[in-house]
Each structure stands twice: as C-alpha cells, then as structure tokens.
C-alpha positions as CSV (number, residue, x, y, z in Angstrom):
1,X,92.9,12.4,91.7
2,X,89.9,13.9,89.8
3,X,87.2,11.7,88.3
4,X,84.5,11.7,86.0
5,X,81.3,9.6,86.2
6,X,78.2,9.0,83.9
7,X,74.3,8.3,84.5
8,X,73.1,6.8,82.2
9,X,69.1,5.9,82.3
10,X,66.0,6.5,80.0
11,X,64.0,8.2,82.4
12,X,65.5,12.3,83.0
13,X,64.1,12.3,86.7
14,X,66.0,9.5,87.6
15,X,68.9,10.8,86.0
16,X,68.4,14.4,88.0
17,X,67.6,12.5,91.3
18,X,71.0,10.3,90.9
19,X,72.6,13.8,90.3
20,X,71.5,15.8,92.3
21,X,71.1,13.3,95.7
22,X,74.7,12.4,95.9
23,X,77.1,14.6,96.7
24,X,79.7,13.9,94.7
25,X,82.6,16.2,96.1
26,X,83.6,14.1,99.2
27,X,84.7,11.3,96.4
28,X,86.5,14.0,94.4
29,X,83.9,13.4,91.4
30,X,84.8,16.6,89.3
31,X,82.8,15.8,86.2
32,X,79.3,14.3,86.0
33,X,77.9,13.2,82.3
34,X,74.2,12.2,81.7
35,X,73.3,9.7,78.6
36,X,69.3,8.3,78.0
37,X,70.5,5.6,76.0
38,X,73.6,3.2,75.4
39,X,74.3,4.6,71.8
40,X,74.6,8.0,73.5
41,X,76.8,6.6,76.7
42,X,79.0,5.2,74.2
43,X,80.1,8.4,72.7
44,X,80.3,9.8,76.3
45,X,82.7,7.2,77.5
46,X,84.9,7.1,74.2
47,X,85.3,11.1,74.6
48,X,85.7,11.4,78.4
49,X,86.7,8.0,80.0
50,X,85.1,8.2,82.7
51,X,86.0,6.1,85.5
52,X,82.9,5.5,86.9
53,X,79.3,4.2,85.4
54,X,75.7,4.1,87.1
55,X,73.4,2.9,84.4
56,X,70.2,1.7,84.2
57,X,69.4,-1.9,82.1
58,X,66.1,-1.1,79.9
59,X,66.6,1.4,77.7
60,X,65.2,2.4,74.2
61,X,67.8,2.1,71.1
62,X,70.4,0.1,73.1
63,X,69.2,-1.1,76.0
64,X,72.2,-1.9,79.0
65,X,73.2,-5.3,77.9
66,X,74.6,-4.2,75.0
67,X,76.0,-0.8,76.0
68,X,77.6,-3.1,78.6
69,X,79.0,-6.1,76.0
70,X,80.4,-3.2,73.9
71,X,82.3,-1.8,77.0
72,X,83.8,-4.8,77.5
73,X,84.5,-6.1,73.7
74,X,86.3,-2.3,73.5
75,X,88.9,-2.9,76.9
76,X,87.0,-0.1,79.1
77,X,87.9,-0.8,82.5
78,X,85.3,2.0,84.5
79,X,83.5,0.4,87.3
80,X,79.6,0.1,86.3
81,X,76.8,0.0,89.1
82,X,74.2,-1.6,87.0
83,X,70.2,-0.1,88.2
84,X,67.3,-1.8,87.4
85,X,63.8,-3.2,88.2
86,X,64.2,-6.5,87.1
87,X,65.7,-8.7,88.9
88,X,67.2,-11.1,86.0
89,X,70.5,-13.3,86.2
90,X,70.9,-12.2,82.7
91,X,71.2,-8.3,83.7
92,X,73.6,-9.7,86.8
93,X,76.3,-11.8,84.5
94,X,76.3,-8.4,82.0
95,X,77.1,-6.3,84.9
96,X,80.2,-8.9,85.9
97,X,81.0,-9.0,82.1
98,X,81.7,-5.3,81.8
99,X,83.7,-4.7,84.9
100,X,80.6,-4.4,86.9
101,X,80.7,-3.6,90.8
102,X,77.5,-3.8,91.7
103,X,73.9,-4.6,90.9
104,X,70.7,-2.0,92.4
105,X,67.1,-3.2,91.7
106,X,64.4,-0.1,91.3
107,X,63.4,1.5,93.2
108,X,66.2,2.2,95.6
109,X,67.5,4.0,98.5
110,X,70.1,7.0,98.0
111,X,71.7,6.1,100.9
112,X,72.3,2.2,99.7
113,X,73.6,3.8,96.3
114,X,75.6,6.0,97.9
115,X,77.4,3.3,100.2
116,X,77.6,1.2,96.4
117,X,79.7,4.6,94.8
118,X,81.9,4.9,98.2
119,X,82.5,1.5,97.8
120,X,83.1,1.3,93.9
121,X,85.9,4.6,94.2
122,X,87.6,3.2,96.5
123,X,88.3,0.0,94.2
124,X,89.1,2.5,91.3
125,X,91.3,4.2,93.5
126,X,93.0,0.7,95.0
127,X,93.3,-0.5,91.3
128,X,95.1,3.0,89.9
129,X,97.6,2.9,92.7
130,X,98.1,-0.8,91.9
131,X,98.4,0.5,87.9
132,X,100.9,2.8,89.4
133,X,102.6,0.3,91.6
134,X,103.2,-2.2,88.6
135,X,104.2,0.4,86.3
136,X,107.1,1.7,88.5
137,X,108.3,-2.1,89.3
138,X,108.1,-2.7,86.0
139,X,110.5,0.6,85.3
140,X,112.6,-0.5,88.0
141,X,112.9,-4.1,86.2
142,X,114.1,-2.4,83.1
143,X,116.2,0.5,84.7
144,X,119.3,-1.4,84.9
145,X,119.4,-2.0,81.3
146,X,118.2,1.1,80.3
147,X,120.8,3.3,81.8
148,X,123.2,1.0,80.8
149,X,122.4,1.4,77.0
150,X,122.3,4.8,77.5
151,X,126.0,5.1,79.0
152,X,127.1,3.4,76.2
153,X,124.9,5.3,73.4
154,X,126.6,8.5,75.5
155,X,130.2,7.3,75.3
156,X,129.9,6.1,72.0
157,X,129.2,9.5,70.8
158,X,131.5,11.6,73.0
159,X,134.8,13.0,71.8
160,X,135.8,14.1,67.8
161,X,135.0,11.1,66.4
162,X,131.5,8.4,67.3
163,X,132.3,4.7,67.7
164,X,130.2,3.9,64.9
165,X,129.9,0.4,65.3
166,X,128.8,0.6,69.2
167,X,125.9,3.1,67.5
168,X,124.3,0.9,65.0
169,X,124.7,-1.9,67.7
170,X,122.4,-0.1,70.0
171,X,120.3,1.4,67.5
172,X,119.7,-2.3,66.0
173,X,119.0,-4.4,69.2
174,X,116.3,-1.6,70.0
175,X,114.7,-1.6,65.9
176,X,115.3,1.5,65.2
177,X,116.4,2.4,61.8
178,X,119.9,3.0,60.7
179,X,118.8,5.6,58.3
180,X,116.8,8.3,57.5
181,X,116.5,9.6,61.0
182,X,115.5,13.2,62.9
183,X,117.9,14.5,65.6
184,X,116.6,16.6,67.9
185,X,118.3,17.6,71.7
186,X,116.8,18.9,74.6
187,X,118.6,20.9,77.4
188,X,116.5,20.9,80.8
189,X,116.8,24.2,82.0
190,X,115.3,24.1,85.4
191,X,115.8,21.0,86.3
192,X,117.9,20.5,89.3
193,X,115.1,22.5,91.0
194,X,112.4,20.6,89.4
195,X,113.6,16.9,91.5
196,X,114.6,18.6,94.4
197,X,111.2,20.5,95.0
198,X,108.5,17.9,93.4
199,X,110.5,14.8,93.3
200,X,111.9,15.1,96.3
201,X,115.6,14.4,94.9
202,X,114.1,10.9,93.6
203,X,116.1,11.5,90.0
204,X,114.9,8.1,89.0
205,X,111.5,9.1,89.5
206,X,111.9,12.4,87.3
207,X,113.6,10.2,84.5
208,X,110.8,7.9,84.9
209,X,108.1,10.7,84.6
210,X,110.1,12.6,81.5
211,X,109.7,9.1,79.6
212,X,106.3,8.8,79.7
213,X,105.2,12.4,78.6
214,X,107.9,11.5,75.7
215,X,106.3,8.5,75.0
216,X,102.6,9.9,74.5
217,X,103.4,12.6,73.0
218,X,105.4,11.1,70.0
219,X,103.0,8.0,70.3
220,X,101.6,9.1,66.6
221,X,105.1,8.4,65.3
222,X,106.6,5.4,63.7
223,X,109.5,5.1,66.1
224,X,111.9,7.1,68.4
225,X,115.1,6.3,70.3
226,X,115.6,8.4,73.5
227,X,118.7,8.9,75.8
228,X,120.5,11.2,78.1
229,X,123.7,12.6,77.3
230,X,125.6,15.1,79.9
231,X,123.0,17.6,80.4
232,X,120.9,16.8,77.3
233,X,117.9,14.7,76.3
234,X,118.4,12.8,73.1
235,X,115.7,12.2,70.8
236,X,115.8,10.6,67.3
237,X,112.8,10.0,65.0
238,X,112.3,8.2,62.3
239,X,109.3,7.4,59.9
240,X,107.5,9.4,57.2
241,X,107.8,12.8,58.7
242,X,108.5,16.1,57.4
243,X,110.3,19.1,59.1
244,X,107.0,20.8,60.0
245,X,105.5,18.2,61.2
246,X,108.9,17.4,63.5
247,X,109.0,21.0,64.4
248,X,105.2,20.2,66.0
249,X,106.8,17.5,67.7
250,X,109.4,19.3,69.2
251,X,107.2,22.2,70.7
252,X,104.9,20.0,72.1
253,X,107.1,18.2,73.7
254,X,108.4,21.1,75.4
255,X,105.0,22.5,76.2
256,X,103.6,19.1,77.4
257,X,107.3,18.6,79.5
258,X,106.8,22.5,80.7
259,X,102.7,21.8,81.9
260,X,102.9,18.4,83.7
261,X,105.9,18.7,85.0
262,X,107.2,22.1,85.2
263,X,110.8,21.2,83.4
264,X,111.5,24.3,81.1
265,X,114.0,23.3,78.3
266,X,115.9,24.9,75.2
267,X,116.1,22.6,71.7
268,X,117.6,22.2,69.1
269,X,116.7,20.7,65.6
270,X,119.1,20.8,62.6
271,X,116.0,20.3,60.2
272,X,117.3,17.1,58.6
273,X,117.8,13.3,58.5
274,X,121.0,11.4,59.4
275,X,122.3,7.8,58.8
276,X,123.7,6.3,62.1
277,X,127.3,7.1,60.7
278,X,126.3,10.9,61.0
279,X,124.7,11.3,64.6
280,X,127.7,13.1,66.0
281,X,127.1,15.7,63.3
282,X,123.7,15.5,64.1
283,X,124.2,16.1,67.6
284,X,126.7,18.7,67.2
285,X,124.1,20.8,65.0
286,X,121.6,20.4,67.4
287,X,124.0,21.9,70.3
288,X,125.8,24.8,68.6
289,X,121.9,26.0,67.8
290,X,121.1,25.6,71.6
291,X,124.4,27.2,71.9
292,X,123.2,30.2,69.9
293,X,120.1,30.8,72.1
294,X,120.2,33.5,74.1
295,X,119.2,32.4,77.9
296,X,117.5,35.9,78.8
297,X,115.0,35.0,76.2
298,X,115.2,31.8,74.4
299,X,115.5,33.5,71.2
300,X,118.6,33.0,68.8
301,X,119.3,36.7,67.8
302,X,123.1,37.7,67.1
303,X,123.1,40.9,69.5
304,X,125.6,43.6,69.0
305,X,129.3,43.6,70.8
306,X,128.7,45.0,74.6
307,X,131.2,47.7,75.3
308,X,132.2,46.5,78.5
309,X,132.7,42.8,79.2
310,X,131.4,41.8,83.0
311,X,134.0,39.9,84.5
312,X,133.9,38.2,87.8
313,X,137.6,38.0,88.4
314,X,137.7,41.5,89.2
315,X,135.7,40.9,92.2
316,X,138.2,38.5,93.2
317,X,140.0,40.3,96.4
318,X,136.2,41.1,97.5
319,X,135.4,38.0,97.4
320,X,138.3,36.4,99.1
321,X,137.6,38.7,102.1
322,X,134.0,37.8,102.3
323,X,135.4,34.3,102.6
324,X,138.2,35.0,104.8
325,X,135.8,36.9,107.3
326,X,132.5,33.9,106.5
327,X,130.4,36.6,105.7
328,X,127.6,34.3,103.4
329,X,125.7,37.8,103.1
330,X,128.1,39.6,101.3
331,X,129.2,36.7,98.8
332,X,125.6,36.6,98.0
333,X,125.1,39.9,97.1
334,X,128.4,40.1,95.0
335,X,127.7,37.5,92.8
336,X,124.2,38.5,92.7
337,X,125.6,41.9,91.9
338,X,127.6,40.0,88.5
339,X,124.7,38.1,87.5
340,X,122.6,41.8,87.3
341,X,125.1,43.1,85.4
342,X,125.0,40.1,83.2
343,X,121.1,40.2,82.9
344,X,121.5,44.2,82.1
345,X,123.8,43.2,78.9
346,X,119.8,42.1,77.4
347,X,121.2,39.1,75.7
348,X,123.4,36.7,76.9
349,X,124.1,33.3,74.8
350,X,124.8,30.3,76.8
351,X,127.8,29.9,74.9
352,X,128.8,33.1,76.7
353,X,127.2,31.8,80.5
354,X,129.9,28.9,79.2
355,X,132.7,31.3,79.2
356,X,131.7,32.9,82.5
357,X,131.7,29.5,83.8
358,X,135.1,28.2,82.7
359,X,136.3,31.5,83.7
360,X,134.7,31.2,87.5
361,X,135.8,27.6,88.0
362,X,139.6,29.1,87.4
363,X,138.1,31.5,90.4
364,X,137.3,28.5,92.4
365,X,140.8,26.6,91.9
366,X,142.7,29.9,92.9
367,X,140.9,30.8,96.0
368,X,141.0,27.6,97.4
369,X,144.1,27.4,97.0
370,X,144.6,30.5,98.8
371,X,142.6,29.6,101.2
372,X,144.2,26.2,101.7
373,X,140.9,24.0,101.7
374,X,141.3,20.3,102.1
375,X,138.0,19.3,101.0
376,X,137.7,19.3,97.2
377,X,135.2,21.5,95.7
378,X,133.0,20.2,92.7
379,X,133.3,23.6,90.0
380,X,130.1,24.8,88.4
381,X,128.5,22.4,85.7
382,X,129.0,23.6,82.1
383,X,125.5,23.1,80.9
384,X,123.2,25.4,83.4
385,X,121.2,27.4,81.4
386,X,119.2,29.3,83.4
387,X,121.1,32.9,84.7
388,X,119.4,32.4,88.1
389,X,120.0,28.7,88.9
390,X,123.5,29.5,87.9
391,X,123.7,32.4,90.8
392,X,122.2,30.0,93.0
393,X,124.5,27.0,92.5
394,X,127.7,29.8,92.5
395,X,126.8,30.9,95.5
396,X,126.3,27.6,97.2
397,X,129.4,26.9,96.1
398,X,131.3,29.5,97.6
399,X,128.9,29.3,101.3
400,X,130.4,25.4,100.4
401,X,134.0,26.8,100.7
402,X,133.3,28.7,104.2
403,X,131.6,25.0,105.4
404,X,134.3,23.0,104.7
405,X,136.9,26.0,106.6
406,X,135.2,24.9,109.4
407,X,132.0,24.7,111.5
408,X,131.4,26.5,114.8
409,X,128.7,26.6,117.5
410,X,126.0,28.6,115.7
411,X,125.9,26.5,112.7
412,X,125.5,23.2,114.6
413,X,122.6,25.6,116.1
414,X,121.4,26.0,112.8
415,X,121.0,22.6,112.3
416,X,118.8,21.6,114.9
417,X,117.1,24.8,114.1
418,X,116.5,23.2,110.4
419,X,114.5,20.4,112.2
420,X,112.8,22.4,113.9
421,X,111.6,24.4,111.1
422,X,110.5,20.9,109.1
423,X,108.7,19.9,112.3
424,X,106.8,23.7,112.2
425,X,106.0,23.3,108.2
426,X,105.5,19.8,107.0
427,X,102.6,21.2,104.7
428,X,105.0,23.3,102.8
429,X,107.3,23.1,99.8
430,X,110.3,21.9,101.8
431,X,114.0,21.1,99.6
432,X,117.3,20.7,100.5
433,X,117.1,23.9,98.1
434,X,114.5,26.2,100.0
435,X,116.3,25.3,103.2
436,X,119.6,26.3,101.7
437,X,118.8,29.6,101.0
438,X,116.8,30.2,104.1
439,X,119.3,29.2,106.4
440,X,122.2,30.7,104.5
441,X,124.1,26.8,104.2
442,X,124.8,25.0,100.9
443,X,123.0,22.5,100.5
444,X,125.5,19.5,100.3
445,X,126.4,21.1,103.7
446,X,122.8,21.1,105.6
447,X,122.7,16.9,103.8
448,X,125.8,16.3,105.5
449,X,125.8,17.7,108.7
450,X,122.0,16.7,109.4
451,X,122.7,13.0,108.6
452,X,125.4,13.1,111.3
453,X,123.4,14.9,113.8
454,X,120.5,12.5,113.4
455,X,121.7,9.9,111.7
456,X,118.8,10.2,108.8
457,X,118.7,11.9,105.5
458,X,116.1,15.3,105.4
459,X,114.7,13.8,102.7
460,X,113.9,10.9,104.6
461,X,113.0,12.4,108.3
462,X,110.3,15.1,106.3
463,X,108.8,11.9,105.1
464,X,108.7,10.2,108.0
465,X,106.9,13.1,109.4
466,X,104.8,13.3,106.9
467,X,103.3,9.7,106.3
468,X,102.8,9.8,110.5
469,X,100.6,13.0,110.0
470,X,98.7,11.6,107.2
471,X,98.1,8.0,108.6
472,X,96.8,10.2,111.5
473,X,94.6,12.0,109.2
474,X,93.5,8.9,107.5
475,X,92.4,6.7,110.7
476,X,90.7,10.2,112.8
477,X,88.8,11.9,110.5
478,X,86.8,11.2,106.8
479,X,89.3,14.0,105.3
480,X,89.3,13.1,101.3
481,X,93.1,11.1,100.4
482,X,93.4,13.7,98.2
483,X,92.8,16.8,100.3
484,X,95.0,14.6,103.1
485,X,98.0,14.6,100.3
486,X,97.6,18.4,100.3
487,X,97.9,18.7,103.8
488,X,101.1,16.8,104.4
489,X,102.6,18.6,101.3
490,X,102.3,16.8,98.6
491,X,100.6,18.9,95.0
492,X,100.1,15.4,93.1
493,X,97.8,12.7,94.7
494,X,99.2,9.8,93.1
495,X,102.7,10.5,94.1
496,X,101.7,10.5,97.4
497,X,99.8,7.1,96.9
498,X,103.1,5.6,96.1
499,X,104.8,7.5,98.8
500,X,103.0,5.8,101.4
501,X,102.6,2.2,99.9
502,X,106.4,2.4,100.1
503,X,106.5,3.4,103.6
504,X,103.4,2.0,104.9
505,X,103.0,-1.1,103.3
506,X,99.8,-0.8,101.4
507,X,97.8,2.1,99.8
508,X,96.1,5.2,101.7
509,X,92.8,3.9,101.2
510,X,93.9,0.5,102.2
511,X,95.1,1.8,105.3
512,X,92.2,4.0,106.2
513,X,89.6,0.9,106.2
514,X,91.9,-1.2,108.3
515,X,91.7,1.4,110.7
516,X,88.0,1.8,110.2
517,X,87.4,-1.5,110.4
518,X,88.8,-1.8,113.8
C-alpha cells in the first residue's frame, strides 16, 4: 500500500532537510507534500489525505495548535509527528488531540526522526489492516441476511409473472421506494476468471469487493437497491435523476468495476422509471438490450443474415472419436476451430452464443450417452458472454468427460507433477484455471483428484506455501510487506494482509516485530 505524507514547517530548509534526509521508499511513501503554514496544510490534507503528518508547532497565520484542533474537529485520522523547539505540555496534549504519535523538540537528529516515521507507519499500517479486518467481519455478520434477501428478491422475480407482494416486502424493510425507480442490469463478462486468478476462488470475497465500488460510486445518489440474479447484477435507483445523468452512472460503474477490479461487463438500461409492480418489465427490458449486444464488440448493431450458419453438431463424429481415443489435443483444437469460425461471422449477439449453447448442451447429453458415462456432467451455463471463456469452459467440459471415463497412470503423474509445478512457482499467477490449461485437465478434475492425493485443496496448499515463504521473508530480511506480497504472488497488498492474519494469527507487520523482537 502506497502513502502520502506532508511537512509542514515555516522554515523551507527544514522542510528540504526533512525531505531530502529520509528516504522515504523503504516505507513505501509515494507522495511527499510541503505546506509553511496550517491554512496551507489544511487544503493539502482535505485534497490528498495523506496518511502521514510531520509538522512543526510555531507557525505564522495558523500556527500548529490550531491546524491540529481543526484536524481533529474534521475526523482526520493521519498520524502527526509534532516538531518543535519548545517544550510545552500545551504543544504535547495538541499532538495527542489530533491523533498524534509523537512529539520531536528542535533541533533533532534524522536518525531519531527516522526511527519516529518507522515507528508511526507501522501503526498506520496495523490500524488499516485492522479497518480491513472489521470491515470484512462485519460483511461476514451481515452475509447471511444479505444473500438471503437476495434469493428471495431473485425468486420473486423469476418466471412470467413477479410475486409482487414478496417485492414491495423487500423493497420496504430496506427503504427503498416503491416508485419512481431506475432499472439497470449488469452481466459480468469475465468473471469466473476474475475469482479464480485474483480472489483465489474466494466468491464471497469478490461479492464483497463488487459492493463496495457500487457503493462509492453511486454514493452521490439518493438510494439504490442491489442484488444478484442468475448471472446478473441488479441495480435500482431512485431519487431526482434524469436519464443522462443515470446513463453517467452506469458507465462509471463499469469503468470503475473494469479498473479496480478487472470485471468487464455488458448493461443494460431501459431509460425509464418503474413502480415495484413493474420490475419484471423492467428487468426484462434491461436483458433483451444486453441480449442485443453483440459479444465481438459490445455494440448493439443488427448485422446482416450470415450465409452459412456454424454449427457444432456437424463436428459431432470428430468429436466423439477424439473422446473415444482421449486425445484432449484434438478436442481443443476442434472447438477452437468453431469458436474461429464464429468470431469470423464479425458479429455475434449473445442471444445467438445462447443458441449455440442450448444447441451444444444437446451435444453433451448425446455423447455421453453414447459413451455411457456415469458421472453426470454439469452443461455449459446460458449466460457466458465472453466468446473465449465460452471455448474455455466447452472444452473443459469435454477433457471432463475423458476424466470421469477413467484415469490411468500418467494422469496420477500429472498430479504430483501439478505440485510440483506450485512448489517451482509460488511467485506466479497460479488458478485452478492456468493449471487447467497447462496440464491439459479440467479443472473440477485437477480439484478433485489433488484433494485425494494430498488430502488438501490447491487453493489451500499454494497458500500454505505461500504465507511460509513470506513469514520467512518477513523475520530474515528488512524486505518492504509490500514488495514481500509481490514476491509470494500476491498484486494487492492488503489482500495479502488479510491473507495472513487469517492464517497466521495477526498482521504481517505484527509478525515481523515479534520476530525482531526476539
């Protein structure tokens, strides 16, 4: 995690020499700001937030006792060191009264104020993984309840007809009007990829992390209602809003969804309010627009009548004696061979993917019939959107059918060659995904097979591995937490904060002056 600090002091060469003596890299300090006065650190700290504060007590304008009285009056929680050269109880209790840490009389040593800013990141980065920490158990608290509602908001609207009465219930015990009312829907497009690579197939997690960007992003707005439906995310708004402004809403959510974390999703918004009685219509508008997109593009253009219709059911004797004969190669590169001529076409609708996907689940049915499987294949989900996830999850499904024919001696092999491989590349993007398609296995096989080889999850035994190399990391050598994160795999800092806590017990840095201290 990145942070900012700001000097603020009267005097410019004690500014420079606080600046320019610390070397502010090994806390992760990204972004240093200078103010002479309190007026001007004010404006600093309500623009940047900056997490840290070293600043000086007597200064022209608005000296430090009042910069600090406003900080705290206004709910800023940055750490402050507090420098001066006088040594007053009265400079002491301000510094306390504004979230103070510490307290350096003038003139003093770098090295004492550098110990003071080890000292004061380390609490800021013990109290955001605490923030963190509460946050999620307070999620988890309200989870439960939650996805309940939701169930029943998604039942309640399933079918021809909406249970009306079940609606406004819902709606009412959360606030939210029964009138006057935006539907909009959103269809993650990547997203089985998304919690298998970065949330390391924590679904909850993802969930968790979708709300919140909702949630600041529509802050501006009167009141929303979100929920999941099938494959959809369910937003209704309500307040003074007009259709622009809604259409604003709508693309930044998708941007802001798309930037932090990388789900990609198609909308749809049937530019007007509803009453409760009308959210099915609502909801249907919003999917048959979605349904109009075309998934090559994301644009809804009505594209002339191909000549020739791709089918996959004419590849169906090919692809029965790839299965018959277990050759995973060849099945991959006939249905990659489809989904080309698919992507050739230029436009394809996901109401067309739809058909191909009704159409390949018959497929499915009829070849394992034929090939007289026992274990019940799970057909291809309705509601993928994206051309290449689709090819993916088709052809997992059919190295699925070869699996459950049977195993032999080279695929038990593979397994332990699967550890292996984690062992070699903890630092790496690792999912049940990536290993799937490196090691030619579907993935429901690899999470089977390695839990009854080692009687542990991947999932769990690359984390295992991990939080071992990092508490190595953390108690042999002054590697930043954040560099350490990188090391063992993990892009985001503060996922790997509450990664450990969870295993470990306590917080990286936590950890890393226990084993100092020793």
């Amino acid at each position: 995690m990145s942070m900012k600090v700001l000097i603020v002091d009267d005097e410019q060469h004690v500014r420079e020499s606080v600046e320019l003596s610390i070397q502010w890299d090994q806390y992760n300090i990204t972004q240093i700001y200078t103010a002479e006065d309190g007026a001007e650190a004010l404006e600093v700290v309500r623009r940047e937030v900056p997490e840290l504060i070293i600043c000086d007590m007597s200064m022209p304008r608005m000296d430090g006792i009042a910069f600090l009285e406003v900080l705290r009056e206004e709910g800023w929680d940055s750490k402050v060191i507090v420098l001066s050269g006088y040594q007053e109880f009265r400079y002491t209790r301000a510094t306390l009264l504004a979230n103070g840490f510490d307290y350096l009389l003038k003139p003093f040593k770098i090295d004492d104020l550098n110990k003071t800013i080890s000292r004061a990141v380390e609490s800021i980065l013990e109290s955001k993984q605490n923030e963190s920490e509460e946050l999620r158990r307070s999620y988890q608290v309200h989870e439960a309840n939650t996805l309940l509602n939701e169930q029943r908001m998604a039942t309640y609207l399933q079918g021809e007809t909406a249970n009306h009465e079940g609606v406004r219930q819902l709606l009412a015990e959360a606030g939210f009007p029964l009138e006057d009312f935006y539907v909009l829907l959103f269809l993650p497009r990547n997203g089985t990829a998304i919690v298998d690579r970065y949330f390391m197939g924590d679904e909850a997690l993802f969930l968790f992390s979708v709300r919140n960007i909702l949630r600041e992003v529509l802050r501006p707005l009167t009141q929303y209602y979100f929920f999941r439906m099938e494959s959809f995310f369910c937003v209704f708004t309500a307040g003074d809003i007009s259709v622009a402004e809604m259409e604003h809403y709508r693309r930044k959510l998708e941007e802001s969804w798309q930037a932090t974390i990388r789900i990609e999703t198609f909308s749809g918004f049937p530019k007007m309010k509803y009453s409760y009685t009308q959210i099915l219509t609502g909801v249907k508008a919003a999917k048959t627009e979605i349904l109009k997109l075309n998934i090559l593009d994301g644009q809804p253009i009505v594209p002339l009548e191909p000549q020739t219709i791709p089918s996959l059911m004419d590849k169906e004797l090919l692809l029965l004696e790839a299965l018959k004969k277990q050759d995973k190669g060849y099945l991959e590169e006939l249905i990659h061979s489809f989904v080309q001529e698919l992507k050739d076409q230029g436009y394809l609708s996901l109401k067309g993917l739809q058909h191909y996907t009704i159409e390949v689940n018959l497929l499915i049915m009829r070849i394992s019939r034929q090939l007289e499987l026992e274990q019940h294949i799970d057909p291809l989900s309705l509601w993928i959107s994206d051309l290449d996830e689709w090819e993916k999850a088709l052809t997992h499904i059919f190295w699925l059918m070869i699996e459950s024919a049977g195993e032999n001696l080279a695929s038990l092999r593979s397994i332990h060659a699967i550890r292996h491989y984690i062992d070699s590349h903890i630092n790496e993007d690792i999912s049940l995904t990536s290993l799937a398609d490196k090691f030619y296995f579907s993935p429901q096989y690899i999470s089977k097979k390695f839990k009854e080889t080692y009687d542990t999850t991947i999932m769990n035994y690359l984390t295992q591995l991990r939080m071992e190399r990092a508490k190595s990391l953390l108690g042999h050598s002054d590697i930043s937490i954040v560099e350490i994160s990188r090391i063992v795999g993990y892009e985001d800092d503060n996922y790997f904060g509450k990664v450990f806590r969870k295993h470990v017990g306590e917080s990286p840095s936590q950890y890393r002056k226990k084993q100092q201290d020793r």
